[in-house]
C-alpha positions, 0 to 999 in steps of 0.5 A: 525513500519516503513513499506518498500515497493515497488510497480509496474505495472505487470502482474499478470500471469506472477507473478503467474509462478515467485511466483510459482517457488520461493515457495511464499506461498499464504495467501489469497485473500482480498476484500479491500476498501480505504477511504482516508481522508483530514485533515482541517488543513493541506493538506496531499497531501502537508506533504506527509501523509495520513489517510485511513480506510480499510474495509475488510472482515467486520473489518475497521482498522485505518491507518495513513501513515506519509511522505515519508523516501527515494526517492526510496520506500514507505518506512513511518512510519505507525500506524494501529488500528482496529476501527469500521467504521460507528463510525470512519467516524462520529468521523472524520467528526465531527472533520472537516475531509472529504473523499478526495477518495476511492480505491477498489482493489482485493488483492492476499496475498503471502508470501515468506521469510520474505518479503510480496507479494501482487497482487493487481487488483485496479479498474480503474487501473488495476494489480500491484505487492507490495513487502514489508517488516516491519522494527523496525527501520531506521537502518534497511532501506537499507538493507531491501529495497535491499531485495526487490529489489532483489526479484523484479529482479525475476519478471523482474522489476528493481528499475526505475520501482517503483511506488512512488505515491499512488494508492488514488494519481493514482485514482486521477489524472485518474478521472481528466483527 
């Protein structure tokens, strides 16, 4: 499954009214906690990958994200598995994986068409609007990220306005700084 995604900064009452006018149906709300993991045996800030277990609603699932696929989106390979957490985190450190950072975000789930709406509200961060669409193949990866761009322009953002980094890369650099 290659995940197409697009992010940007917004505000969430404005997006209220967009999502509103082109009938999105809301899903739900979500409660989300990120733990990000570094690799010992390579530095995924360097391949551009990244290994996370998600907590929510008291399930965790698995995810690894591999590189970048454009220079646009978000656009990656993406593998997702439900785990249970305690045991997962055990697993990886006993393989030498330690957590490289944590993420906690309220996210409003929407959906509109065939393409995914999420408000997220990240701790430390603040509100962001992600669009995304699942793609079978690579073939379809143009066409899709369009999509998304198109439907981006009805909340007044444009394509320079995407958000490449991560949100772990955002945490990050703000905690150094």
């Amino acid at each position: 499954m290659i995940e197409i995604e697009v992010k940007v900064k917004t505000d969430h009452s404005k997006a209220h009214h967009v999502l509103k006018k082109i009938g999105a149906v809301k899903l739900g709300v979500e409660s989300q906690s990120d733990v990000y993991f570094a690799a010992p045996y390579r530095d995924f800030a360097k391949t551009d990958e990244a290994l996370r277990i998600r907590s929510l609603n008291d399930q965790a699932v698995l995810t690894y994200k591999g590189p970048k696929l454009d220079g646009i989106s978000k656009t990656r390979e993406e593998f997702e598995t439900s785990v249970d957490e305690e045991t997962t985190i055990q697993i990886l450190h006993a393989l030498g994986f330690s957590e490289a950072g944590v993420v906690r975000k309220k996210r409003e789930v929407f959906r509109s068409g065939e393409i995914t709406v999420c408000l997220d509200t990240v701790e430390g961060l603040g509100e962001f609007l992600e669009v995304e669409i699942v793609a079978d193949s690579e073939k379809e990866l143009e066409a899709s990220r369009a999509k998304l761009f198109e439907l981006l322009k009805q909340f007044g953002a444009e394509e320079k306005d995407s958000i490449r980094i991560s949100y772990l890369e955002m945490v990050l650099e703000k905690n150094k700084g």
